[in-house]
C-alpha positions as CSV (number, residue, x, y, z in Angstrom):
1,X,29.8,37.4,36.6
2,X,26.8,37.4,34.2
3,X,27.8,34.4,32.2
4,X,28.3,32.8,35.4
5,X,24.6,33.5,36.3
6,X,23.3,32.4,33.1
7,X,25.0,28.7,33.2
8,X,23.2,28.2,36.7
9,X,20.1,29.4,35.5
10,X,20.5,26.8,32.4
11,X,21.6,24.0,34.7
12,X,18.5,24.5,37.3
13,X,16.4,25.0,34.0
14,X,17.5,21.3,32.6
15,X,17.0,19.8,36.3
16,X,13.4,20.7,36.6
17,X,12.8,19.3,32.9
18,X,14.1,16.0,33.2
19,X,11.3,14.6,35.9
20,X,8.8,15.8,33.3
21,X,10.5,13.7,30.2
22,X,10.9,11.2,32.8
23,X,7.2,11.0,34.1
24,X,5.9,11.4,30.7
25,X,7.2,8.8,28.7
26,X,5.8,8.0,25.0
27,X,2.8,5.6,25.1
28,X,4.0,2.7,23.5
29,X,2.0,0.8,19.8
30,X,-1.6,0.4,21.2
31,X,-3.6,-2.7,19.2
32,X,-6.8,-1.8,20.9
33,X,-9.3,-1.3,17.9
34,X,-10.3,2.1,16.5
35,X,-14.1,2.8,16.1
36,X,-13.8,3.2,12.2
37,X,-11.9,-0.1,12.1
38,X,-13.5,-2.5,10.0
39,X,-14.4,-6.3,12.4
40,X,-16.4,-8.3,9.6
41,X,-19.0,-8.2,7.2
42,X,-22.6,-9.7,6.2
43,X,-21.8,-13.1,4.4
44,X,-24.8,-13.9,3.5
45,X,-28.6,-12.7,3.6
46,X,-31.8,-15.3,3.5
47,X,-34.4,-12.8,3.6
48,X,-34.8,-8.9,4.1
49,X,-34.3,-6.5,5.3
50,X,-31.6,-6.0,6.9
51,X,-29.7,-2.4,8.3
52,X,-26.9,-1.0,9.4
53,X,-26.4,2.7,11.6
54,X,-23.3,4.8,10.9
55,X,-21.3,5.7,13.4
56,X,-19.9,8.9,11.9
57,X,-23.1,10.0,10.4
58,X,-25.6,8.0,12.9
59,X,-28.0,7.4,9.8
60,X,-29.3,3.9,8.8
61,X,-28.6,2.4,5.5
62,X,-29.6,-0.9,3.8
63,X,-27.2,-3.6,4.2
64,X,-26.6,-6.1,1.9
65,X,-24.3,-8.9,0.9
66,X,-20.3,-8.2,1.5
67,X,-21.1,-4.9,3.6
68,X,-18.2,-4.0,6.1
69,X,-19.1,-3.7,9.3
70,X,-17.4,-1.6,11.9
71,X,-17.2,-1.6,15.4
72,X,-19.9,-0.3,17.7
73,X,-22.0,-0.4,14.1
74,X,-25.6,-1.9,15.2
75,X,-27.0,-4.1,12.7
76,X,-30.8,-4.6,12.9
77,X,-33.1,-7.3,11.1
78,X,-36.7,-6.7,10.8
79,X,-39.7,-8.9,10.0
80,X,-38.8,-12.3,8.7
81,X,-35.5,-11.3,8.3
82,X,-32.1,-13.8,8.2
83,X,-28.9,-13.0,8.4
84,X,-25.4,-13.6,8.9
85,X,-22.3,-11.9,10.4
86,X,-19.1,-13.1,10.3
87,X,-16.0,-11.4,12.1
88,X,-12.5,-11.6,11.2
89,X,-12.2,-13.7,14.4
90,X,-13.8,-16.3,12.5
91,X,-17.0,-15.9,15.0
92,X,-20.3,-16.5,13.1
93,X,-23.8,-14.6,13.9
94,X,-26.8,-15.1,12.7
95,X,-30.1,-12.8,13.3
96,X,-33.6,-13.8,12.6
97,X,-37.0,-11.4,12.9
98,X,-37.0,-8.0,14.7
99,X,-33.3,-8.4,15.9
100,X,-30.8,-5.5,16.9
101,X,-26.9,-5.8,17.8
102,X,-23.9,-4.2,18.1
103,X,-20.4,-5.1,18.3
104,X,-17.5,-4.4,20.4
105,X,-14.1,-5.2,20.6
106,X,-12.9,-8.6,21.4
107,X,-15.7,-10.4,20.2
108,X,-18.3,-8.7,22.4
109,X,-21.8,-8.8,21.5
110,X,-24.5,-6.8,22.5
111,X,-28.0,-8.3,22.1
112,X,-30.4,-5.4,22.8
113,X,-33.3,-7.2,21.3
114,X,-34.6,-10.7,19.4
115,X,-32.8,-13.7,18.6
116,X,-29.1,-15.0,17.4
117,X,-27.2,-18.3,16.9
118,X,-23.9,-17.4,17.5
119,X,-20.7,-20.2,16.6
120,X,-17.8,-19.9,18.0
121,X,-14.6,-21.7,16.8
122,X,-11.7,-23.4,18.1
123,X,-9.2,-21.5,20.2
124,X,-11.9,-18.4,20.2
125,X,-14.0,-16.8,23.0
126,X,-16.9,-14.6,22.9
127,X,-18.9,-12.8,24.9
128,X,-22.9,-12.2,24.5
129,X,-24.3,-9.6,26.8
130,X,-28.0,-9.6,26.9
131,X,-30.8,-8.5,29.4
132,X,-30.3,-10.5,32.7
133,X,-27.3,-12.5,31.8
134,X,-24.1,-12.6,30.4
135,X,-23.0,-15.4,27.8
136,X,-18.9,-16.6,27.9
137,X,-18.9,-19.1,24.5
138,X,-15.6,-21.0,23.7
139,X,-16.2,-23.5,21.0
140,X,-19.6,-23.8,21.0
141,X,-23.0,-23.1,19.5
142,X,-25.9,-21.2,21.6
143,X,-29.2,-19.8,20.8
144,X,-30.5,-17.0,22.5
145,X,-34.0,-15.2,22.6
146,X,-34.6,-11.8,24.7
147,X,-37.8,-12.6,24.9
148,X,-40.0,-11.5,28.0
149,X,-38.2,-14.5,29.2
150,X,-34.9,-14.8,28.7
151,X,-34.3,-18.0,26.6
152,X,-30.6,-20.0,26.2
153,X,-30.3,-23.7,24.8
154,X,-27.0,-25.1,24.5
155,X,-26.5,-26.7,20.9
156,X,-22.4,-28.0,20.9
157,X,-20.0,-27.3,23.6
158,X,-20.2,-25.5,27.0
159,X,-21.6,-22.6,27.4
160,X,-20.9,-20.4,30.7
161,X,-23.9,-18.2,31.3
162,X,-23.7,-15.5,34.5
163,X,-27.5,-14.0,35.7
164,X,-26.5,-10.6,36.2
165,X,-30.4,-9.3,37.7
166,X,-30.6,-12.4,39.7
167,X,-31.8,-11.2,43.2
168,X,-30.3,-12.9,46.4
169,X,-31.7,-16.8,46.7
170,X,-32.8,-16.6,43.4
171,X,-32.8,-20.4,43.6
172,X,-31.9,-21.9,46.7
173,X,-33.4,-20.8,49.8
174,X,-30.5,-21.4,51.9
175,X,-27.8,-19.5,49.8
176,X,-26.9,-16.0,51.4
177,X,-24.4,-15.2,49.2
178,X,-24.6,-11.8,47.1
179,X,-22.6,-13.2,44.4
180,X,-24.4,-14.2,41.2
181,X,-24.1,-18.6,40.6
182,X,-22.3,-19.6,37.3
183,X,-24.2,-21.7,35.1
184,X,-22.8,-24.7,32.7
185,X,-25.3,-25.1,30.2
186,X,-24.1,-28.0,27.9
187,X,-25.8,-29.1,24.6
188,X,-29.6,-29.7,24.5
189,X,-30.1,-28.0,27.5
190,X,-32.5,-25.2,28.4
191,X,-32.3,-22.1,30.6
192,X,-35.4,-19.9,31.1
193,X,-34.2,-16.4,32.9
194,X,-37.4,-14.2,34.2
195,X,-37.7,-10.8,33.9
196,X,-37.4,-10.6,37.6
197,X,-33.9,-12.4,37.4
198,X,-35.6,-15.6,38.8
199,X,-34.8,-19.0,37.1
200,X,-34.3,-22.4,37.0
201,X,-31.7,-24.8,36.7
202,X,-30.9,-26.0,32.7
203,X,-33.4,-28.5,31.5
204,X,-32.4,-31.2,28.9
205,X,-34.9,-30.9,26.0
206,X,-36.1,-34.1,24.4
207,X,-35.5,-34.5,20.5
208,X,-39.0,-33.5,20.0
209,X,-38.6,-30.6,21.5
210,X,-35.9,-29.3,20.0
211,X,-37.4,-30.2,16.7
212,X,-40.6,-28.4,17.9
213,X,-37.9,-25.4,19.2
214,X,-36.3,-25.1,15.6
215,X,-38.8,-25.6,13.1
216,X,-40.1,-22.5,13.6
217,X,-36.7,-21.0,14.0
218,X,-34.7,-21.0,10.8
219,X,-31.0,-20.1,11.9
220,X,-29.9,-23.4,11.2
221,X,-32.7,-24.7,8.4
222,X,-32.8,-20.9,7.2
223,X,-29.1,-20.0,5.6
224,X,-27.4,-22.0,2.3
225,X,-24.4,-21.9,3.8
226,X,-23.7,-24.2,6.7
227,X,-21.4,-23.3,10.3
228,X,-18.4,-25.2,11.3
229,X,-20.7,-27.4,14.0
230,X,-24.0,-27.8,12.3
231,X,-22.9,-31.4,11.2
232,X,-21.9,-31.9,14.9
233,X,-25.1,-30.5,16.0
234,X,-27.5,-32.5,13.7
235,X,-25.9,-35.8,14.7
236,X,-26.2,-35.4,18.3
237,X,-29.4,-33.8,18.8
238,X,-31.0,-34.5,15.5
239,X,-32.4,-31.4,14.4
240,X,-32.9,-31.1,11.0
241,X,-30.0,-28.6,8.9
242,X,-31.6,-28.4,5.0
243,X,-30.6,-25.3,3.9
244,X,-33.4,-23.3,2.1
245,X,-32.9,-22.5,-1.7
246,X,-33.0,-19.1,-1.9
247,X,-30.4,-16.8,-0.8
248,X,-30.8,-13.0,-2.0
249,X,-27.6,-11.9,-4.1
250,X,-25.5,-8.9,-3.1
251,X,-26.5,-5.4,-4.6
252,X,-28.2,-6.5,-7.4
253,X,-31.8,-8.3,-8.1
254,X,-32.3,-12.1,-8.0
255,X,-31.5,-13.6,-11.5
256,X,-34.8,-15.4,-13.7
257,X,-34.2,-19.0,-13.9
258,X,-33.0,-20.3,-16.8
259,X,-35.5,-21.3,-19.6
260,X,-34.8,-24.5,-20.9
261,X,-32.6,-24.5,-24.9
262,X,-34.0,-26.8,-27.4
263,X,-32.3,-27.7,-30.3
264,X,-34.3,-26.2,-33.7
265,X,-32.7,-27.4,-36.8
266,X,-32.9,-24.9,-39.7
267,X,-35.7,-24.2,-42.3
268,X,-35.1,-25.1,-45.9
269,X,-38.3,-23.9,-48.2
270,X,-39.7,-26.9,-50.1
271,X,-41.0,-26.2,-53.6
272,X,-44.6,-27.0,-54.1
273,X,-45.0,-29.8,-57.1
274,X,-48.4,-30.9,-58.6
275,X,-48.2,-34.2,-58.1
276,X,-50.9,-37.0,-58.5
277,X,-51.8,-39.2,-55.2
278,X,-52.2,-42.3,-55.2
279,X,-54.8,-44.3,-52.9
280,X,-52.4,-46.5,-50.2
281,X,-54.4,-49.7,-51.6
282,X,-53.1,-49.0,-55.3
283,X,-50.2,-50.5,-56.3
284,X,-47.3,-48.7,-58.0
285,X,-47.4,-49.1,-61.6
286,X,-45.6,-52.1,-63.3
287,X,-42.2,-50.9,-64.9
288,X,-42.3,-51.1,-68.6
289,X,-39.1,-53.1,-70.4
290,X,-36.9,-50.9,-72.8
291,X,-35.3,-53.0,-75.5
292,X,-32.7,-51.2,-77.7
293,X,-34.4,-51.7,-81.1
294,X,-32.9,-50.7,-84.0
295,X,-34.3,-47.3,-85.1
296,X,-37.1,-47.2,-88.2
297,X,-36.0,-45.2,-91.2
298,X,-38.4,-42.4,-91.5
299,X,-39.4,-41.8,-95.1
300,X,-39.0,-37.9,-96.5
301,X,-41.8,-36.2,-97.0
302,X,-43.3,-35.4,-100.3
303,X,-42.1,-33.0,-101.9
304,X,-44.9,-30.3,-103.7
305,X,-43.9,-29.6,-107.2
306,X,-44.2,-26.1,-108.4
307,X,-47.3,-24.7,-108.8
308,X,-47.4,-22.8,-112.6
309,X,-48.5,-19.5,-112.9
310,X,-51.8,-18.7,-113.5
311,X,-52.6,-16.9,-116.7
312,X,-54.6,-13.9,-115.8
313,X,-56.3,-12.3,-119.4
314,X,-55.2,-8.9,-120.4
315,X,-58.5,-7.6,-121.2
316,X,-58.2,-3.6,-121.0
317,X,-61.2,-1.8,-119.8
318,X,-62.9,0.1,-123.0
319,X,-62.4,3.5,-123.3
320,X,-64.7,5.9,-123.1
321,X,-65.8,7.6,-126.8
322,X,-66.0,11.1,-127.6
323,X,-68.9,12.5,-130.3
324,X,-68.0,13.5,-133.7
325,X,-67.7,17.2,-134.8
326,X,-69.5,18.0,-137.3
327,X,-69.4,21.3,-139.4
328,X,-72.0,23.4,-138.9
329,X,-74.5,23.7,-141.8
330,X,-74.8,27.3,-143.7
């Protein structure tokens, strides 16, 4: 009777547990990124300097050339700053002057402030979400300035670009629709946004214009390396692409130019000779001729005959007397 209890309680045990492995399946592989996944790096650096915040530690550290960036990771250029992002999507940024943005997943870019020149290849779409607007770029080049006025001009492709402050009839009197208009911007076109979310339709800029525009903005004069559409983008609108010289090398200090090698051949000490000059206007003396003559007999010397010996007198030297004794007298 007991065992026959326990085998219902089991049974009415594994019915209400099935619903639960049922309702609560394993979440399948997600590919969604993680924040500490790496989405691209700084390839290349014109001018400093140039930061990037932590995530994990929320501090700010200097970037420089080859530095991984992760996503959500805001990168900020200050002063005359240039530089350039590219992310593994093959999607190209490039910041000039006092210039913060962060990066999300799928290629979103936030701009919070200053300017970028973003590229965006083939068979890739980005998004660049800024103050009053929203930019969709497929395969094209745009520059855009947060400026108190928000600035967008259209340098290859199409670019989509959404007003997301634009009040109702913002600018056509007749519209009542709440829904913001979609604007084409192609390239060498214009579009001013106001603070206020008021604009105007794009404006085609002149040649002059742009090369007014651009000459004081060095994203596409500024860098030594060039995008996939600035060849594309010179031809049509003419503005000029030089790349500058000097590009700031990663993690170490910018190399003296080389000094020019010349060729020193080696020093041999000369001994100094006495030597007689002659005046230029002197001619060399006159060779004299040698003739093999027949040598001279020399004639022997005299020869001294012997000398005799000189007789030298044997005279002895006297000798000195002595006195007489004589006998003493009685």
């Amino acid at each position: 009777m007991i065992y026959r209890q326990g085998l219902k309680l089991l049974v009415l045990l594994g019915i209400l547990l099935i619903p639960a492995c049922v309702s609560n399946p394993p979440k399948p592989f997600s590919s969604e990124p993680i924040p500490s996944e790496a989405i691209g790096e700084i390839t290349e650096i014109a001018d400093r300097p140039v930061s990037i915040r932590l995530v994990q530690t929320n501090q700010d550290i200097v970037a420089n050339l080859g530095k991984v960036i992760k996503l959500e990771e805001p990168v900020r250029t200050q002063g005359d700053a240039l530089a350039q992002i590219t992310l593994k999507t093959g999607v190209v940024i490039r910041m000039q002057g006092d210039t913060l943005v962060t990066i999300n997943a799928d290629n979103k870019i936030d701009l919070a402030k200053g300017k970028i020149l973003v590229w965006v290849p083939a068979n890739t779409t980005a998004q660049i979400k800024v103050s009053g607007a929203i930019a969709s770029v497929k395969n094209a080049t745009v520059y855009i300035n947060s400026a108190q006025n928000l600035q967008i001009i259209g340098l290859q492709g199409t670019t989509e670009v959404l007003p997301v402050n634009a009040p109702i009839n913002a600018i056509d009197a007749s519209t009542t629709s709440n829904t913001p208009k979609l604007l084409v911007l192609k390239a060498g076109q214009n579009l001013l946004i106001s603070q206020d979310g008021k604009y105007s339709p794009p404006k085609t800029l002149t040649t002059e214009d742009l090369k007014t525009q651009f000459k004081q903005i060095k994203l596409l004069s500024g860098f030594n390396s060039r995008l996939g559409s600035q060849e594309i983008i010179s031809t049509n609108l003419k503005i000029p692409i030089s790349p500058t010289d000097f590009v700031i090398p990663p993690n170490r200090p910018t190399p003296p130019k080389p000094s020019p090698v010349y060729y020193q051949e080696p020093y041999y000490p000369v001994e100094k000779t006495t030597q007689t000059r002659r005046s230029p206007a002197t001619s060399p003396p006159t060779p004299v001729e040698v003739t093999n003559k027949a040598p001279q007999e020399i004639p022997p010397a005299p020869v001294q005959s012997p000398m005799e010996p000189e007789v030298v007198p044997n005279d002895t030297p006297p000798q000195p007397t002595q006195p007489e004794e004589t006998e003493p007298s009685n």
